[in-house]
PyMOL CGO cylinders between C-alpha atoms (Angstrom):
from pymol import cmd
from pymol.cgo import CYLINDER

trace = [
    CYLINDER, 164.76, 138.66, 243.92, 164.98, 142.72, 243.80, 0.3, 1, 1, 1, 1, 1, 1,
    CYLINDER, 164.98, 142.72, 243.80, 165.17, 144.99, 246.56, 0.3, 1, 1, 1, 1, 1, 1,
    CYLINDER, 165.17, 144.99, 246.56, 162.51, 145.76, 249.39, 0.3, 1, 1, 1, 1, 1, 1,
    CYLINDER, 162.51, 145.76, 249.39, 161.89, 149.49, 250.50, 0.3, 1, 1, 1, 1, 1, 1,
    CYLINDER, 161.89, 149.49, 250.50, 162.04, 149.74, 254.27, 0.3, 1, 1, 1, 1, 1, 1,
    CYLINDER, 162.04, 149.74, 254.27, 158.95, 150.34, 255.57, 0.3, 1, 1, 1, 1, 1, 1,
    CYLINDER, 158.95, 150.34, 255.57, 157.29, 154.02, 255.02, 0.3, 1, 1, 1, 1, 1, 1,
    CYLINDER, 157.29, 154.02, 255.02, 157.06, 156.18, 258.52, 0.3, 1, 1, 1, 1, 1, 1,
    CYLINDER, 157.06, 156.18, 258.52, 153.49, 155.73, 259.68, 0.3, 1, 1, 1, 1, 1, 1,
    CYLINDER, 153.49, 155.73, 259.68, 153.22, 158.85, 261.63, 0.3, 1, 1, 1, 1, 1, 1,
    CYLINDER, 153.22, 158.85, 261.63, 154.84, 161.93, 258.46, 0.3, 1, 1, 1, 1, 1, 1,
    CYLINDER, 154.84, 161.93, 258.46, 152.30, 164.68, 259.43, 0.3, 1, 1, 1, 1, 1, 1,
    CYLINDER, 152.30, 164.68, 259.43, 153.04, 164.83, 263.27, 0.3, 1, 1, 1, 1, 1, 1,
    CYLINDER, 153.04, 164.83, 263.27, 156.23, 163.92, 262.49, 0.3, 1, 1, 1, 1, 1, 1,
    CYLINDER, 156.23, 163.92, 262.49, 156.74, 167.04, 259.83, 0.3, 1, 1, 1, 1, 1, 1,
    CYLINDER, 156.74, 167.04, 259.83, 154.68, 169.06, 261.92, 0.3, 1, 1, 1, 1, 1, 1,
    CYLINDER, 154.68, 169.06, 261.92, 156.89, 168.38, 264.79, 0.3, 1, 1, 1, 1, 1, 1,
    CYLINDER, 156.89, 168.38, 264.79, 160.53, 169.04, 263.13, 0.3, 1, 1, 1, 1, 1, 1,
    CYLINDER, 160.53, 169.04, 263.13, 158.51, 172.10, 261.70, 0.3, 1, 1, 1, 1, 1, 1,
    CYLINDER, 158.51, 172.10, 261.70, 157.48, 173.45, 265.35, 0.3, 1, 1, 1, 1, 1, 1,
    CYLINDER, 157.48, 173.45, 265.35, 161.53, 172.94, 266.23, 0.3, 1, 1, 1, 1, 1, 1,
    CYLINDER, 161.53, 172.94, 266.23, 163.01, 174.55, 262.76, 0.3, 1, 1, 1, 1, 1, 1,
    CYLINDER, 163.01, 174.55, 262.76, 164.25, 171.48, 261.49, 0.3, 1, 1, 1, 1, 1, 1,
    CYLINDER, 164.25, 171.48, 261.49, 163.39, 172.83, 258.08, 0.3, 1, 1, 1, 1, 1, 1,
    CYLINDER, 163.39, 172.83, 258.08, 165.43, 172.62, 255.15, 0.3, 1, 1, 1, 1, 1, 1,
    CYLINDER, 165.43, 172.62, 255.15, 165.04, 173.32, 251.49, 0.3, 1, 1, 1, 1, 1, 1,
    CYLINDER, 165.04, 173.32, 251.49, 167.25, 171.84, 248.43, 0.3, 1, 1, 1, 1, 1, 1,
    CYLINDER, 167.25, 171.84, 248.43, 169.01, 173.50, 246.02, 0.3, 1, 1, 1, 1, 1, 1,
    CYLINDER, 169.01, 173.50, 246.02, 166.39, 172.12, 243.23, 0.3, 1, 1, 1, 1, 1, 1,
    CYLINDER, 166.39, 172.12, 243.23, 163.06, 173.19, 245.49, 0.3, 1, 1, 1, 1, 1, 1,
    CYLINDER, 163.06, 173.19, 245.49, 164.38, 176.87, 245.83, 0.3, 1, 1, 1, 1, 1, 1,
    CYLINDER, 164.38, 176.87, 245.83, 165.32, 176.50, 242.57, 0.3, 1, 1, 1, 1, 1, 1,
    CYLINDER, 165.32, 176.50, 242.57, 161.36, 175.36, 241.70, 0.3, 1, 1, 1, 1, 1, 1,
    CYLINDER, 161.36, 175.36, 241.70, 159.96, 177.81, 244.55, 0.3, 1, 1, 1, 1, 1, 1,
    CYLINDER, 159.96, 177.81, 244.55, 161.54, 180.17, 242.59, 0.3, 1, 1, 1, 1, 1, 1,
    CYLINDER, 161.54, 180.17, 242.59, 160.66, 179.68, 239.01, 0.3, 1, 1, 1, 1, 1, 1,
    CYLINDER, 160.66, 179.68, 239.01, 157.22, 179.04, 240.24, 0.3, 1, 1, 1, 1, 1, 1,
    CYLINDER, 157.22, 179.04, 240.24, 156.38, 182.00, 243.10, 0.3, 1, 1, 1, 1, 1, 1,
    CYLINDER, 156.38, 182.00, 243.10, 156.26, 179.73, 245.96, 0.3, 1, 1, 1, 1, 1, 1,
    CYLINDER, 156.26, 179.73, 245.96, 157.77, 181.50, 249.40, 0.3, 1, 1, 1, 1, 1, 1,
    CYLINDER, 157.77, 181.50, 249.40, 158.91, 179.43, 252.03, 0.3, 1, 1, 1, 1, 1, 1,
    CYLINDER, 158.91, 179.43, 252.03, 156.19, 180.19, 254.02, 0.3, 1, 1, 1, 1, 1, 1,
    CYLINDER, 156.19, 180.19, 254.02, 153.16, 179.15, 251.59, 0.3, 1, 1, 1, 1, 1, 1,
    CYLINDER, 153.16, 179.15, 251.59, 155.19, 175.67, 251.50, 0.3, 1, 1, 1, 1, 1, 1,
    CYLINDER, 155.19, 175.67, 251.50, 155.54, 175.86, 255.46, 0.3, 1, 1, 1, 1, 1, 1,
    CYLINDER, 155.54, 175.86, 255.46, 151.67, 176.49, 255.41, 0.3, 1, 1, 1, 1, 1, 1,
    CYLINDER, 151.67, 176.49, 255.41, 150.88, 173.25, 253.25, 0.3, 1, 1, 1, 1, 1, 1,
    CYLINDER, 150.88, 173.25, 253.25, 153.37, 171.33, 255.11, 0.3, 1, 1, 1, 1, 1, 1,
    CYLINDER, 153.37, 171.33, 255.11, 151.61, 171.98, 258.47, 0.3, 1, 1, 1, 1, 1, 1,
    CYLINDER, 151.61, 171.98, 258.47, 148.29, 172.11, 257.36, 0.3, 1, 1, 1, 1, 1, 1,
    CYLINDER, 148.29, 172.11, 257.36, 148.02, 170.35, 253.96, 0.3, 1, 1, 1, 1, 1, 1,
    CYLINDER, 148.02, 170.35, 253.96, 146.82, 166.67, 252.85, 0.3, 1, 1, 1, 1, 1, 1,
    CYLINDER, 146.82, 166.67, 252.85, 148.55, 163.71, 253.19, 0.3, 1, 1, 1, 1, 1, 1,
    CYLINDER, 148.55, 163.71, 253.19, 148.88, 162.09, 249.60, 0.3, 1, 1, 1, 1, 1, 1,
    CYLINDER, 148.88, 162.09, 249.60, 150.52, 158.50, 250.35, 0.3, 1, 1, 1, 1, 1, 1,
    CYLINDER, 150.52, 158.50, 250.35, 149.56, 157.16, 246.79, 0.3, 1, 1, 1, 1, 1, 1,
    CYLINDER, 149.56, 157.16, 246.79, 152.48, 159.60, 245.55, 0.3, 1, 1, 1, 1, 1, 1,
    CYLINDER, 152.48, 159.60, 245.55, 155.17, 158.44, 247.80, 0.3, 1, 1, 1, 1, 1, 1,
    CYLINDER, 155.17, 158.44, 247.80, 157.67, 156.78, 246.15, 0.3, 1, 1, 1, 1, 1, 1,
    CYLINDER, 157.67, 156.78, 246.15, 161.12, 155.33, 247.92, 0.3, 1, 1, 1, 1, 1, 1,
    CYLINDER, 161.12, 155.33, 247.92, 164.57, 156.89, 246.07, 0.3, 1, 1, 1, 1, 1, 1,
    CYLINDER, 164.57, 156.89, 246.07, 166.64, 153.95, 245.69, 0.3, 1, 1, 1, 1, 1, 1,
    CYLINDER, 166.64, 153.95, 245.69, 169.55, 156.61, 245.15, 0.3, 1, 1, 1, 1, 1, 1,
    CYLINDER, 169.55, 156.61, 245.15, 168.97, 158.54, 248.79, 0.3, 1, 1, 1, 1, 1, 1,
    CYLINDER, 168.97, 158.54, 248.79, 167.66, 154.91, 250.28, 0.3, 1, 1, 1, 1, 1, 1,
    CYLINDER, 167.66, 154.91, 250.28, 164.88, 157.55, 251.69, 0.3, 1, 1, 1, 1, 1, 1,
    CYLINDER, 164.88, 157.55, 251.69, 160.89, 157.66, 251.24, 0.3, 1, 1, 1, 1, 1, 1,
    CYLINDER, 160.89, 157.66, 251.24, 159.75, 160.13, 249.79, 0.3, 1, 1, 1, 1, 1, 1,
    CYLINDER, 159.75, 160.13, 249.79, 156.21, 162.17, 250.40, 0.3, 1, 1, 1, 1, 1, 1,
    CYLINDER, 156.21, 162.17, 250.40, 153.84, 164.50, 249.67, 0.3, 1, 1, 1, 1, 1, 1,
    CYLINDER, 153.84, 164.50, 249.67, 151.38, 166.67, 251.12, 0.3, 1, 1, 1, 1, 1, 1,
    CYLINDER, 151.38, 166.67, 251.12, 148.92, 169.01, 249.15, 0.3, 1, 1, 1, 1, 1, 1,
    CYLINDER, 148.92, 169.01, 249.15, 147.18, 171.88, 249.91, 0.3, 1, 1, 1, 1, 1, 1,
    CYLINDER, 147.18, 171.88, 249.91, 145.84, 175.21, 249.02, 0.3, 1, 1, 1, 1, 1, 1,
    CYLINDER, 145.84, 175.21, 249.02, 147.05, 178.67, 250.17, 0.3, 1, 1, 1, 1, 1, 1,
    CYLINDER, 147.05, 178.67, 250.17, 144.80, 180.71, 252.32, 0.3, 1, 1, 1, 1, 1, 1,
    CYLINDER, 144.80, 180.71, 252.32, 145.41, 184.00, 250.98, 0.3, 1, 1, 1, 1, 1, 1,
    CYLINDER, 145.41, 184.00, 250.98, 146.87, 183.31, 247.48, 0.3, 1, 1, 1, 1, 1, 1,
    CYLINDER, 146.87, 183.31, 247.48, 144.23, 179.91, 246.91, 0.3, 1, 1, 1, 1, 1, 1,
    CYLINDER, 144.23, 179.91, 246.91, 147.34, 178.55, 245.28, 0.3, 1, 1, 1, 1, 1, 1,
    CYLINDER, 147.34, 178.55, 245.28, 147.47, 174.90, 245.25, 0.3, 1, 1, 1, 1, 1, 1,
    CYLINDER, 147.47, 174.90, 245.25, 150.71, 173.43, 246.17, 0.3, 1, 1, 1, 1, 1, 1,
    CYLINDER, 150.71, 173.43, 246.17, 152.27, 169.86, 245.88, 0.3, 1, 1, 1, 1, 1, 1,
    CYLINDER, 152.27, 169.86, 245.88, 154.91, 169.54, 248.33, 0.3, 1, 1, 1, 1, 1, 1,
    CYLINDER, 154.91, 169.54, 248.33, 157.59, 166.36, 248.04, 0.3, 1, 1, 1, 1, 1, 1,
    CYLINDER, 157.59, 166.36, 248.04, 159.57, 165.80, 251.13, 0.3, 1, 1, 1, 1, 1, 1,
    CYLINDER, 159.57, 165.80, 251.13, 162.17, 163.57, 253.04, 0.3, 1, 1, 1, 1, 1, 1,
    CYLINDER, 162.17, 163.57, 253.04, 162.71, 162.81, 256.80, 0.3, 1, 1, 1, 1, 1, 1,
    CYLINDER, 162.71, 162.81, 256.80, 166.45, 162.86, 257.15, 0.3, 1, 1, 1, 1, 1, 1,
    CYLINDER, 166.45, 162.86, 257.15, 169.58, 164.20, 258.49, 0.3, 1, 1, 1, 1, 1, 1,
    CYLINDER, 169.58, 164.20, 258.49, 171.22, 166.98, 256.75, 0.3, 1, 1, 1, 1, 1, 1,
    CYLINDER, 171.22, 166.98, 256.75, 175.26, 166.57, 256.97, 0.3, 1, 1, 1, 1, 1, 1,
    CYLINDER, 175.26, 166.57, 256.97, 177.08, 168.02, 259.28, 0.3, 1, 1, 1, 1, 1, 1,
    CYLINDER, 177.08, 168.02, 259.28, 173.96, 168.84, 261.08, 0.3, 1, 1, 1, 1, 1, 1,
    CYLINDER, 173.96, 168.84, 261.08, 172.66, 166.06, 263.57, 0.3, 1, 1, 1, 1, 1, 1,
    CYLINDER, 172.66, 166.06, 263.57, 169.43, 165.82, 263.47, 0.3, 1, 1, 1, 1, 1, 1,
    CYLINDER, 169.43, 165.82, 263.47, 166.58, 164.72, 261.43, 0.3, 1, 1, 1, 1, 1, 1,
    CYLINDER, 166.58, 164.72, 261.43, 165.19, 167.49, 259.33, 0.3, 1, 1, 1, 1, 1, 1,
    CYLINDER, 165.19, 167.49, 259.33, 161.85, 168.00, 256.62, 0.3, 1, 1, 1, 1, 1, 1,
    CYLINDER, 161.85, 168.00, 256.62, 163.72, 168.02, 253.64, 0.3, 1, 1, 1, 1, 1, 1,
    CYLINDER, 163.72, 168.02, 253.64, 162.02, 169.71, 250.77, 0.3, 1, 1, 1, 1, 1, 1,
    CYLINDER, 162.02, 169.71, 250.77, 162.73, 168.47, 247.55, 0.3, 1, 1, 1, 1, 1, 1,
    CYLINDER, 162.73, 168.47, 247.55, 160.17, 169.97, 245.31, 0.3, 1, 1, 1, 1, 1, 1,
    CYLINDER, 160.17, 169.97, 245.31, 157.65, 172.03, 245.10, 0.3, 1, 1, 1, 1, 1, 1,
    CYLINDER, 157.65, 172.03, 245.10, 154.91, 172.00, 241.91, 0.3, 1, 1, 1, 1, 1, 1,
    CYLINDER, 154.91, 172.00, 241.91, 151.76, 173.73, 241.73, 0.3, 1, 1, 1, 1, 1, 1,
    CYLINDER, 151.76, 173.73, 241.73, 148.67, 172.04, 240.88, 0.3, 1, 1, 1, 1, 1, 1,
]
cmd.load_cgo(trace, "trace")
């Protein structure tokens, strides 16, 4: 019998928008890599991360991390870009708490 993913959180917008509100924001290597290459400032993602859709048919759990993945979507007021943002809840060693990870960002 193979593995079961825990359970997703049921709550990832209030809880993003929450760690948002308190800073807990951190990006990784590859999404400023991909911000980057792709003209996506931290604030446009920011934007879509408070204010963006909920896609739950695009999470996917990383057996790697043992961490959910997911994504929010959503389009830029002043640029109309539309952004797919991928995102983890989780601590970010040595730091203690939990933070929005951002893994990668595409546009759409």
């Amino acid at each position: 019998m193979g593995r079961q993913a825990p359970p997703k959180l049921t709550d990832v917008q209030d809880t993003v928008r929450r760690l948002l509100k308190a800073d807990f924001y951190y990006e990784s290597k590859h999404a400023r890599i991909r911000m980057r290459q792709r003209g996506v400032t931290e604030s446009q993602v920011r934007y879509i991360l408070e204010n963006g859709l909920r896609d739950p048919d695009r999470d996917e759990f990383d057996w790697d991390y043992e961490a959910w993945k997911y994504v929010i979507c959503g389009r830029t007021p002043a640029e109309d870009k539309v952004i797919r943002v991928v995102f983890t809840i989780s601590k970010v060693p040595p730091l203690p708490n939990q933070y929005a990870v951002v893994i990668t960002v595409i546009l759409v």
